[in-house]
C-alpha positions as CSV (number, residue, x, y, z in Angstrom):
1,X,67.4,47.5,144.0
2,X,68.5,51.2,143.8
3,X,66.8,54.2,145.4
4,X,66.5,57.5,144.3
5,X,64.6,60.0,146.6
6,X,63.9,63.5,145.5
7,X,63.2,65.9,148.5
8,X,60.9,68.5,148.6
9,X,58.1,70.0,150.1
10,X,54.1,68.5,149.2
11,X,51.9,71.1,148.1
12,X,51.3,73.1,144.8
13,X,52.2,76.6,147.2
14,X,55.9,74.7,146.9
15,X,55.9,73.3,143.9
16,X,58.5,76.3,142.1
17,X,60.0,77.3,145.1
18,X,64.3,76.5,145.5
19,X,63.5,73.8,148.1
20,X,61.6,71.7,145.6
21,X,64.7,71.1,143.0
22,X,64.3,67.3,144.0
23,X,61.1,66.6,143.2
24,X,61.3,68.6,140.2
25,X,64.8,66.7,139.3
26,X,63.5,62.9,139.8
27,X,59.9,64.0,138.0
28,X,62.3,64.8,134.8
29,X,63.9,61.5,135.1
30,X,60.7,59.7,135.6
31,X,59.9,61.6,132.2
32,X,63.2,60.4,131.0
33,X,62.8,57.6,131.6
34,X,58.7,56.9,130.5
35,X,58.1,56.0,134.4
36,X,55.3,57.1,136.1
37,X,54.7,57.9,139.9
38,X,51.6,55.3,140.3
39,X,51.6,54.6,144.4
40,X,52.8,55.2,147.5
41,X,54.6,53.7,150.2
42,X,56.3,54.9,153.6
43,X,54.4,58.3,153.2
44,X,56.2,59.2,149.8
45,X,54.8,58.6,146.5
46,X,56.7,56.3,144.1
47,X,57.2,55.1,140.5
48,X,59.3,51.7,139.5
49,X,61.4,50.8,136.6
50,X,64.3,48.7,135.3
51,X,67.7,50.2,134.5
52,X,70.8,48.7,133.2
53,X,69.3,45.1,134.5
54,X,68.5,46.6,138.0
55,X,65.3,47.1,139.6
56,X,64.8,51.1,140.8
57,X,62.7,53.1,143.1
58,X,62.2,56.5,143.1
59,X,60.4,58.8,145.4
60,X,59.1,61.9,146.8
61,X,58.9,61.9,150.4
62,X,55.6,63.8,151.5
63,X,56.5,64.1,155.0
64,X,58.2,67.9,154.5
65,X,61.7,68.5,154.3
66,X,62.5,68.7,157.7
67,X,61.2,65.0,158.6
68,X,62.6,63.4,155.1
69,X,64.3,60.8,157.5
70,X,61.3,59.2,158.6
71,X,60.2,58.1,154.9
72,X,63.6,57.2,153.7
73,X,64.7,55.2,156.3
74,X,61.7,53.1,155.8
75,X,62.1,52.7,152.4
76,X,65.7,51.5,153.4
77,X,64.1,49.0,155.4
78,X,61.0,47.8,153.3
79,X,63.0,47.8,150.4
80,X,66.0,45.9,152.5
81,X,68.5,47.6,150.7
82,X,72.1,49.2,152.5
83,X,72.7,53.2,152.9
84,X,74.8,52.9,149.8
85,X,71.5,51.8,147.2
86,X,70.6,55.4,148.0
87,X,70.8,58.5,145.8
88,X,69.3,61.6,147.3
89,X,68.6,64.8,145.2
90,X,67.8,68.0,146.5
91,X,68.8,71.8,146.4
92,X,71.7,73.4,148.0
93,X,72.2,77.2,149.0
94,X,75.9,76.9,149.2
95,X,75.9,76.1,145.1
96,X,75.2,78.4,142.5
97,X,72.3,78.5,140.3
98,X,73.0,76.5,137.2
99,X,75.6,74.1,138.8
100,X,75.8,70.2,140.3
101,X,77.6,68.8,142.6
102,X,77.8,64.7,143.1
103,X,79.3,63.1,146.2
104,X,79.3,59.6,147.4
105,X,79.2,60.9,151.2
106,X,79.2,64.1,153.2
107,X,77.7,66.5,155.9
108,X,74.3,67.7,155.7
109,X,75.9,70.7,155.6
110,X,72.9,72.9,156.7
111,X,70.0,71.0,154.8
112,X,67.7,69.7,157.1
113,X,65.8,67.4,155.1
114,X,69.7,65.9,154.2
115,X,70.1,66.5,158.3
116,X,66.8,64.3,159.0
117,X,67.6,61.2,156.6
118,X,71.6,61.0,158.3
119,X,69.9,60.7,161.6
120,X,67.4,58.3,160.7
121,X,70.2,55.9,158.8
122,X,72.9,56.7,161.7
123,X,75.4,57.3,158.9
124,X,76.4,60.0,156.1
125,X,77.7,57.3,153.7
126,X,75.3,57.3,151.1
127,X,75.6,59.6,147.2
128,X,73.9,62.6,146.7
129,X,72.7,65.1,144.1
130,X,73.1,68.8,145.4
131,X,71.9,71.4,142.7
132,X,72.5,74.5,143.1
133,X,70.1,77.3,144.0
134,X,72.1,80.6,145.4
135,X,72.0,83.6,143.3
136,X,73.4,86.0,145.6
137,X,74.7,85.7,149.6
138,X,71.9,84.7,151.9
139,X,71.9,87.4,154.6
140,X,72.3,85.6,158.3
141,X,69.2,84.4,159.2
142,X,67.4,84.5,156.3
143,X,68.3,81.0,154.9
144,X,64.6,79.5,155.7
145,X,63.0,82.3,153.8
146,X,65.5,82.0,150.5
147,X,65.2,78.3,150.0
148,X,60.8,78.4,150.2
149,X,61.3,81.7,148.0
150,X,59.5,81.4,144.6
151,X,62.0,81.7,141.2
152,X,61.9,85.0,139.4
153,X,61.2,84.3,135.4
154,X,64.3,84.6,134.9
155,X,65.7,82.3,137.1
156,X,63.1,79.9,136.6
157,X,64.6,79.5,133.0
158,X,68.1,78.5,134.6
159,X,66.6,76.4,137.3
160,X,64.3,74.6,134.3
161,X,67.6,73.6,132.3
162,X,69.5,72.7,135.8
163,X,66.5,69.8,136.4
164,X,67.3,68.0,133.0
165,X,70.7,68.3,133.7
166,X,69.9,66.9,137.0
167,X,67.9,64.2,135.9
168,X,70.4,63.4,133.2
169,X,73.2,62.8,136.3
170,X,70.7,60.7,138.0
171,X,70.2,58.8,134.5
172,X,74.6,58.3,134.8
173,X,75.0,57.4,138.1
174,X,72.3,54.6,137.6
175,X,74.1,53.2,134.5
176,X,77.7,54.2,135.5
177,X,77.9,55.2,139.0
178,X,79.2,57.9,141.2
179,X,82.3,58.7,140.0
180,X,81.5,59.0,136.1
181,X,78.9,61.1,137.1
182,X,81.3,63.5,139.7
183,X,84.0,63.5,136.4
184,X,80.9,64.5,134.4
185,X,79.0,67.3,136.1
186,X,80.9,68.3,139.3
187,X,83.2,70.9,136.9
188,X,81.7,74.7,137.4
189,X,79.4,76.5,135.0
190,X,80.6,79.2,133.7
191,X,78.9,82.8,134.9
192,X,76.6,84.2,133.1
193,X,77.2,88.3,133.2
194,X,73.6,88.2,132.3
195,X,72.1,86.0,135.0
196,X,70.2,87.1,137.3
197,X,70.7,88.0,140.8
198,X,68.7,88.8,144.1
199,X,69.3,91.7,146.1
């Protein structure tokens, strides 16, 4: 069995706000992919399906960001699959709008739901989606504001298109792995002079 948790925050007040790019990104898959969320199990909901031969599960933890350990690593353990069955998606400040980046492993580097889920597996090996969500430098301080900050119209139209992309890389690394999806989408988007920018 694979995993693929999307992390977000529960609540229509979050639903089209930067932090929420993972649920939004495994909801386009699920569409993708005709599954439907239909239960739920270690506080997250879930929807099931079959891919390339191979049972998945995909979730939405519903414990907030911050605490995004405590439902993953129990789906780790009901599910009695290792660290490496896991694919997390979420949003990442460091990346700019319009742009993915795949890894097999890493740091949290900042993200506290990504933060939460290393400390309740006791290890950074598992992949990751990270989709980008900066539009201009966060000034010192204000990260926790930027990331539960609403899209503009405009950028909502970039940040639409980034979620099928997303859920297209998820589709990849299902069927070919890590690595054909990093070769695929880690290369930079080009800058749009017309995007737009905050601040």
């Amino acid at each position: 069995m694979k995993l693929v948790i999307g992390l977000g925050n529960p609540g229509e007040e979050y639903r089209q706000t930067r932090h929420n790019l993972g649920y939004l990104a495994v909801e386009a898959f699920c569409r993708r992919r005709r599954l439907r969320f239909s239960g739920r199990r270690c506080r997250a909901r879930i929807a099931k399906g079959r891919i390339g031969g191979e049972e998945v599960l995909i979730a939405e933890p519903e414990t907030y960001m911050n605490l995004s350990g405590e439902a993953v690593g129990c789906l780790v353990d009901a599910c009695a699959v290792s660290p490496t069955d896991l694919l997390v998606v979420c949003d990442d400040a460091a990346i700019d709008l319009g742009s993915l980046r795949v890894r097999p492993s890493g740091s949290d580097g900042g993200h506290r739901g990504l933060r939460s889920i290393h400390e309740a597996l006791g290890t950074v090996d598992f992949a990751r989606l990270r989709i980008g969500i900066r539009t201009a430098p966060v000034a010192e301080g204000n990260l926790a504001e930027e990331v539960l900050a609403p899209f503009s119209p405009e950028e909502w139209e970039m940040a639409s298109r980034q979620v099928e992309r997303a859920a297209e890389c998820i589709d990849l690394i299902l069927e070919k792995g890590v690595v054909a999806a990093m070769n695929r989408f880690n290369r930079r988007q080009p800058r749009d002079p017309d995007a737009p920018g905050r601040g």
